[in-house]
C-alpha positions, 0 to 999 in steps of 0.5 A, spaced: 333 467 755 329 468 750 333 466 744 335 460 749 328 458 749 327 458 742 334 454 741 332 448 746 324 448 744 328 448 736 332 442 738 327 438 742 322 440 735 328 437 731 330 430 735 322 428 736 321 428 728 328 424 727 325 420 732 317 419 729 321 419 721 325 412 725 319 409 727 313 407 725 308 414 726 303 414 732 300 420 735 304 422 742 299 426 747 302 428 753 300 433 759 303 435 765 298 431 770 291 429 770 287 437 770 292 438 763 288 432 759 282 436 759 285 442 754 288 434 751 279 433 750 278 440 749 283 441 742 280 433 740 273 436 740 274 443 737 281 440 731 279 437 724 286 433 724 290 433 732 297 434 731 303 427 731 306 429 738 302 434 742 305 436 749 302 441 753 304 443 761 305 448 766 311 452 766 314 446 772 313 441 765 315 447 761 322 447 765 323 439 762 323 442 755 328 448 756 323 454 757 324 458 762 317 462 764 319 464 770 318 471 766 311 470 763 305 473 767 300 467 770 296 468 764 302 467 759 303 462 755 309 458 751 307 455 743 311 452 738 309 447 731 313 443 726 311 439 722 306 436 726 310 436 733 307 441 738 308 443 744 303 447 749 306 451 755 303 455 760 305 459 767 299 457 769 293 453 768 290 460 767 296 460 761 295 453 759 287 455 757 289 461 754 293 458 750 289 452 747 284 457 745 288 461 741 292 454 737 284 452 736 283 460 733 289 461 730 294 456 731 296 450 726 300 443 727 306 445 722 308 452 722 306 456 728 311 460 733 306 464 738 309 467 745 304 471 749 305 474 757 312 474 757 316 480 759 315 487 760 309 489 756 312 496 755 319 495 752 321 502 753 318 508 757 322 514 757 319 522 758 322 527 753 327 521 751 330 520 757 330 513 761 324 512 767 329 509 771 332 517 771 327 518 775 324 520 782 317 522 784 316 528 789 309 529 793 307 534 797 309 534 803 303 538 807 297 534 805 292 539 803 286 535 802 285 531 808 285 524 805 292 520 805 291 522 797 299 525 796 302 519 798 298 515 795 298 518 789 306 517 788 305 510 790 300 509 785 304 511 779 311 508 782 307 502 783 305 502 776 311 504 773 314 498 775 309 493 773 309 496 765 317 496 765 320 494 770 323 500 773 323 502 780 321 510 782 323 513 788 318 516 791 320 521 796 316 529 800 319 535 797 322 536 803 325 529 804 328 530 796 331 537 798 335 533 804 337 527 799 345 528 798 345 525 791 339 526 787 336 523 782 337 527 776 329 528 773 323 528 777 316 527 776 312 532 781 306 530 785 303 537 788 297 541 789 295 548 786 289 550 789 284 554 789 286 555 780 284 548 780 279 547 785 277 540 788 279 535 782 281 539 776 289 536 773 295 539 768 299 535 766 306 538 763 312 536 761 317 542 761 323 543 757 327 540 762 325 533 761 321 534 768 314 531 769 309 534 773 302 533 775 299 539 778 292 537 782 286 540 785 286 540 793 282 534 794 283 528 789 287 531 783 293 529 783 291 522 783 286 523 777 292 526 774 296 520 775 290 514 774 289 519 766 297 519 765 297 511 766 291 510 763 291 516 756 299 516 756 301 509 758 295 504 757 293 501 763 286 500 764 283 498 771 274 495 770 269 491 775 271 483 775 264 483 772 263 475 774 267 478 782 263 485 782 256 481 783 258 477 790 265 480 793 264 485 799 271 489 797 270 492 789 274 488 784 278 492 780 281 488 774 287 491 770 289 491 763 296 495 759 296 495 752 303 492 750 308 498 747 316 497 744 317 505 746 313 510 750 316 518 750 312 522 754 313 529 751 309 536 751 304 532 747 301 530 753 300 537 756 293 538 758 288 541 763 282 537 765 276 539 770 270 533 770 264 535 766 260 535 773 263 537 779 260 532 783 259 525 780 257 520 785 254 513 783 249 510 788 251 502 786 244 500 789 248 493 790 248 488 796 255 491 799 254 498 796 262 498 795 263 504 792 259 509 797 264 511 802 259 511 807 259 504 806 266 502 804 269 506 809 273 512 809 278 511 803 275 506 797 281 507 793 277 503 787 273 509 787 279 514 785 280 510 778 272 511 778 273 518 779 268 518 784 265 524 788 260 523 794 260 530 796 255 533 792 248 531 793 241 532 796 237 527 799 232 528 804 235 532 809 229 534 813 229 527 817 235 529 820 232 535 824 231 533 831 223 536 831 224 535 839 218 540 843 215 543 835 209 542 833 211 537 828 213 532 834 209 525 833 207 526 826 208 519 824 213 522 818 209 526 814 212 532 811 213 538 817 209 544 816 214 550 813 208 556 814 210 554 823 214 558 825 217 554 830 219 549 825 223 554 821 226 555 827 228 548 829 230 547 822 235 554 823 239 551 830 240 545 825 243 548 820 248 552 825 249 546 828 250 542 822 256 547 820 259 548 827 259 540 829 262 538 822 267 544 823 268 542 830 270 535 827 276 538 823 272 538 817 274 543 811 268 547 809 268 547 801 272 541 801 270 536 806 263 537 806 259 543 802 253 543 805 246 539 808 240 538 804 233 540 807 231 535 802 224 532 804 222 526 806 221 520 801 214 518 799 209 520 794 203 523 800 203 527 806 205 533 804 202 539 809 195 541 807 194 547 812 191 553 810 197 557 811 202 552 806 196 551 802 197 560 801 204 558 799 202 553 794 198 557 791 201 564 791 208 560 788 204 556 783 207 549 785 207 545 792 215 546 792 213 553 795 215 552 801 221 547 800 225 554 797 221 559 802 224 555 807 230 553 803 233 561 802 231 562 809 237 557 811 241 559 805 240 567 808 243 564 815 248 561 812 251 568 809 249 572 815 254 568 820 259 567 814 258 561 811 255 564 804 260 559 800 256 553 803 250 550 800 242 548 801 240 542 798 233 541 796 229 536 791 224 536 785 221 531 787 214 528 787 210 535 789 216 539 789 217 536 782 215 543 778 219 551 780 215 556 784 214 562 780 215 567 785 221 565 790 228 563 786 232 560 790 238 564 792 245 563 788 246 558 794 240 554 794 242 547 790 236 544 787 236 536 786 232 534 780 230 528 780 228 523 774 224 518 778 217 517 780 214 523 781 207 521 783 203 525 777 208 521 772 214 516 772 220 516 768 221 513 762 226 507 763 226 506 754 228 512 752 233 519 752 231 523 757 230 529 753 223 526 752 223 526 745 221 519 744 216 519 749 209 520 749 207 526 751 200 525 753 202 517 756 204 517 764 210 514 765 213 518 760 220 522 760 217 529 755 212 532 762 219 531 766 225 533 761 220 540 761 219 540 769 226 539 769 228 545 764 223 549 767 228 549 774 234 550 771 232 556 768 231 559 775 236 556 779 243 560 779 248 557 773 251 550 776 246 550 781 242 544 778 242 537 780 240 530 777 238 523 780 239 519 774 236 512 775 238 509 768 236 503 773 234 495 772 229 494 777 229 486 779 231 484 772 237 481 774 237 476 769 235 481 763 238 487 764 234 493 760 237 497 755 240 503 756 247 503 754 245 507 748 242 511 751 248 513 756 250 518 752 245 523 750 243 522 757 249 525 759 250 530 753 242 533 754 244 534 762 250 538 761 248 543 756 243 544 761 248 547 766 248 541 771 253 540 777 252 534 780 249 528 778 247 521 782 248 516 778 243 510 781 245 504 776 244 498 781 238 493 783 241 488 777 246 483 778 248 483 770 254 485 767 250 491 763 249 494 770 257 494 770 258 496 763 253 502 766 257 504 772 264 504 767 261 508 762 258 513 767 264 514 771 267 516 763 263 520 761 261 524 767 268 526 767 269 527 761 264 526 755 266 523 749 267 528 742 263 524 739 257 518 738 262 514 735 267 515 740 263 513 745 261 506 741 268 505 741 269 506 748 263 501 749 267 496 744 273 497 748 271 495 755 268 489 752 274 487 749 277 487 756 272 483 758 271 478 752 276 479 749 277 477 742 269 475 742 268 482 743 265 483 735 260 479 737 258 481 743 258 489 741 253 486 735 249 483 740 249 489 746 248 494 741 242 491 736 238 489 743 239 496 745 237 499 739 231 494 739 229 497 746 227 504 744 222 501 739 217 499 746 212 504 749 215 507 756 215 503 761 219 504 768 224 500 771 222 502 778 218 497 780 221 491 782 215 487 779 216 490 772 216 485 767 223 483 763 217 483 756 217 491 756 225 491 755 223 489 747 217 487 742 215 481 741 216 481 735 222 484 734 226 479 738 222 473 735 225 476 728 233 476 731 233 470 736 236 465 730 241 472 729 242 473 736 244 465 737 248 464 731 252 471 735 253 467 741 255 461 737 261 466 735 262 469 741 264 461 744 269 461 737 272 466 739 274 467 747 280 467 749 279 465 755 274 460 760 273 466 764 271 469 758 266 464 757 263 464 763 262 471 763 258 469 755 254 465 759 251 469 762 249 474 757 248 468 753 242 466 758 239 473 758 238 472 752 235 465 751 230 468 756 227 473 754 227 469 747 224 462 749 219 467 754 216 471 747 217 464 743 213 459 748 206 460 745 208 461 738 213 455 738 211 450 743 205 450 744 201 452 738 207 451 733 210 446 727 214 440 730 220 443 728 219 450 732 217 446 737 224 441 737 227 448 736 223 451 742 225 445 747 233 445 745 233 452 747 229 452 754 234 446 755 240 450 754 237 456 758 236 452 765 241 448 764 246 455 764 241 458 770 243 452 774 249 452 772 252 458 773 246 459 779 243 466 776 238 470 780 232 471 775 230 476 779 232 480 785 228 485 790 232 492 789 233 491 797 237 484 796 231 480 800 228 477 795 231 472 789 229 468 785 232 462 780 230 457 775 227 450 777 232 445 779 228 441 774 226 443 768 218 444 766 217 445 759 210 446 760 211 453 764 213 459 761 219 461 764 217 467 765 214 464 771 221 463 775 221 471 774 215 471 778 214 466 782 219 461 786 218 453 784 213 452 790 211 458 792 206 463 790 207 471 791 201 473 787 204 477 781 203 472 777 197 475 772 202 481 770 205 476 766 198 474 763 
């Protein structure tokens, strides 16, 4: 089909110019209907010289001409110039502005020959040089882990197979395969091997035989093998739809496969993989929280690619004893007294209950469920001041006493009715926040730090978590955290402790606060210090840093990256699969403001009132807003795509808003008549992407509460004030602004 398509196009090419030598040379622009002339207008206004003839179509037009795109992918495209003769062919409207886009970049009128989509994007996938198509996927046939994951897996990678080379795998149980009367000569084996890979851990072998087969832990392991073998091994790519992910319910997962002549999976790939925490759930504080299974329903298949694990942590589990007839009853939600008696006692039939009803339910300790939290409930006061708590306090040296006292109590009644495998989970949190020096949790007592507001100080949102940039003497300041923090690790059995990491953006939905950098170290600082679970609260922001985060996260919370510039490429790469040839600038632009934003004094982002002027210093953002334009001016050049665009847009806004918010006293009101001019053209171009695109300015980190910019734009209010006060309403917080 191919070597057709190119003769026919060659000899419409060679008719058209005899024809335009015959007569008198006018330039011919034709499309396929009306939404086409647009791409017409769009080449006029980025080409020096228009081509003589130019057409541009679908593949319906495409079809008139000789080219068969019933092969391409909606977003292919079909180019081909001579000597001023072009014609311009997408699958779809989709390939048509891609292909545009790429004649303005890279193309030119006389000589350029460009095919893109067209086809398998993996010519040729063999294992130990045999063909794929030789092969049949077998899967377990007793499903150990509870969830429909064994199937799941082998249509998974069957389905992705298929869609990177075109061969089509049978998927059948192993005792389904036995039965078979002609068997595919090689197989590709799906099966669980438990307990020496746990929950989650993989290995990936190719035998001798030419057999492929991914080893899995009970629970989710083999499809994170299978998801690791497409993506390490095969290049498929799955991330957020960042533009989709801010509003749809259900995740939006988008998908991307690097193209390939061959592929030969050989025992190069051999390799084990346990995550780097055992637990790793991310607590997308969204609107929809699509990726909380509580919430998403019981299988969120998105989240298996995510690698997420939502069975490990500790919230505040205390609510959920039903006090009924103690001496706490009626107490309007302060912390229960954990010197009575009578409440230690309702708090033991909890526990045995807990167990005992999720058993009941079919539930598989150490594999369904872990344990139960005996967290206290959230606040910042109310802790019991009774003279027998206050005796623990002082004994322990700290208020979380009583928490571990009460802690090992229930760990103890677990162990003595034979659940010793289960956890309690507790949090250091507020006035738990520092270790006992007396009573050590027990070897299963788990201890949830928190990195959040602690009453007696706030963390950090700027800087590592480590606390070595910080003040040591400043409130909000992650260096009297990161010692309590250490000061529980050492007393916690190994693996015990836990984490709430909350590298957050607060109502900053428009600028996002600058924590990519700083991912890693986080992340790096955690593991070495023995933790074993991590809640990743990324949400209460809309903006794409929030998705580039969780991604991130997802990454490095498995498995961390060898190195810093490792993870740099990583960062690259996922804006490369969201803005693809714009990702240069983009990266330039991500990077320079994150790195900017470890000059500021600490600040917290919890609060939803947190200003977006402590993200950078003024004056290093008026030294880079020119650099910052001019990086954006690149990023239109180069994107591939108007998605794309789109998705520049709205980075491009955060931008201008923070710069034109800096800039406003210097440049509008007390500056020269040009700083002025520049400062209006900028605040234009800043409302007119806000109302465009219909961007939250702010957002409540409870979805209740948004703000936008003013269908009319005001040039004598510092835009600031969209932040903090919706046009015609007042809430009051106008003076945190100045």
């Amino acid at each position: 089909m191919k070597k057709i398509t190119s003769l026919m196009v060659a000899i419409f090419l060679t008719v058209s110019s005899l024809a335009a030598c015959a007569e008198q040379p006018t330039a011919s622009m034709t499309a396929s209907d009306d939404a086409d002339t647009k791409y017409i207008d769009f080449l006029r206004e980025r080409l020096e010289d228009m081509p003589d003839t130019l057409v541009i179509g679908d593949d319906a037009k495409a079809a008139e001409h000789g080219v068969d795109m019933a092969d391409f992918e909606d977003d292919g495209f079909f180019t081909r110039a001579v000597d001023g003769e072009v014609l311009i062919f997408g699958k779809t409207d989709a390939g048509i502005d891609r292909a545009v886009r790429d004649f303005v970049k890279y193309g030119n009128s006389d000589t350029y020959n460009k095919t893109y989509g067209e086809g398998y994007r993996v010519e040729r996938l063999t294992i130990a040089g045999n063909d794929i198509s030789e092969y049949a996927i077998i899967y377990d046939s007793v499903n150990q882990s509870g969830v429909e994951e064994p199937v799941f897996a082998a249509e998974q990678l069957s389905m992705y197979i298929e869609k990177a080379c075109g061969a089509v795998l049978p998927y059948y149980t192993d005792v389904e395969f036995q039965a078979l009367e002609e068997k595919p000569e090689r197989t590709i084996t799906l099966t669980v091997d438990y307990p020496a890979l746990g929950n989650e851990a993989f290995r990936i072998e190719v035998g001798e035989d030419g057999n492929l087969t991914v080893f899995g832990g009970r629970d989710k392991g083999c499809i994170y093998g299978v998801y690791d073998l497409l993506e390490d091994d095969i290049g498929w790519r799955f991330f957020d739809n960042v533009l989709q992910a801010m509003v749809e319910a259900e995740g939006s997962c988008d998908e991307y496969l690097y193209e390939s002549e061959h592929i030969d999976l050989t025992s190069d790939i051999n390799r084990t993989e346990e995550p780097l925490f055992l637990s790793r759930r991310m607590d997308d504080v969204n609107y929809y929280k699509r990726l909380n299974g509580e919430h998403a329903g019981q299988y969120n298949y998105y989240s298996y690619k995510r690698r997420i694990s939502d069975n490990w942590y500790s919230g505040h589990g205390l609510n959920q004893v039903d006090w009924t007839g103690t001496s706490f009853e009626g107490k309007n939600g302060d912390q229960p007294c954990l010197s009575d008696e009578g409440i230690l006692e309702r708090i033991d039939e909890h526990v045995i209950k807990y167990v005992e009803n999720r058993i009941d339910m079919g539930l598989v300790p150490g594999r369904d469920f872990y344990g139960l939290s005996l967290g206290q409930y959230d606040g910042l006061t109310g802790y019991c001041q009774c003279v027998d708590c206050l005796q623990i306090v002082a004994e322990e040296g700290s208020g979380a006493g009583p928490y571990v006292r009460a802690a090992n109590r229930a760990a103890q009644l677990l162990k003595d009715n034979g659940y010793g495998y289960l956890h309690v989970n507790i949090l250091a949190y507020v006035d738990t926040s520092t270790p006992p020096k007396k009573t050590m949790p027990l070897d299963n007592v788990r201890v949830s730090f928190c990195f959040y507001v602690l009453g007696d100080m706030d963390v950090c949102s700027a800087h590592t978590i480590d606390g070595k940039d910080c003040s040591k003497t400043s409130y909000t300041s992650n260096y009297g955290l990161a010692e309590r923090f250490e000061k529980w690790s050492a007393v916690c059995a190994p693996g015990n402790m836990d984490v709430w990491y909350y590298p957050f953006h607060s109502g900053n939905a428009i600028v996002p606060a600058p924590v990519v950098l700083n991912l890693y170290h986080d992340i790096k600082y955690l593991s070495e210090h023995g933790v074993g679970a991590i809640i990743n609260t990324v949400g209460g922001s809309a903006s794409q840093f929030s998705a580039l985060t969780e991604y991130l996260l997802d990454k490095i919370c498995w498995q961390l990256p060898e190195s810093y510039d490792a993870y740099l490429d990583m960062i690259h790469e996922w804006l490369w699969l969201n803005y693809g040839d714009a990702a240069d600038p983009i990266f330039d632009y991500i990077t320079e403001y994150d790195k900017l934003g470890k000059n500021v004094a600490c600040y917290t982002m919890f609060y939803d009132r947190t200003s977006p002027l402590v993200h950078i210093n003024r004056g290093d953002m008026l030294c880079r807003f020119d650099y910052f334009c001019d990086l954006f001016e690149r990023a239109y050049e180069l994107a591939d795509t108007s998605v794309q665009v789109e998705r520049i847009e709205h980075l491009e806004a955060g931008m201008l808003y923070l710069g034109v918010c800096y800039a406003y006293d210097p440049w509008y009101v007390n500056g020269t008549a040009d700083e002025k001019a520049l400062l209006i053209e900028r605040y234009t171009r800043l409302h007119e992407l806000c109302t465009k695109n219909n961007m939250w300015i702010f957002v409540s980190c409870t979805y209740d509460d948004f703000h936008y910019a003013p269908k009319e734009l005001d040039l004598d209010e510092n835009p600031i004030m969209w932040y903090a006060e919706p046009a015609g309403q007042s809430d009051g917080i106008g003076d945190l602004f100045g």
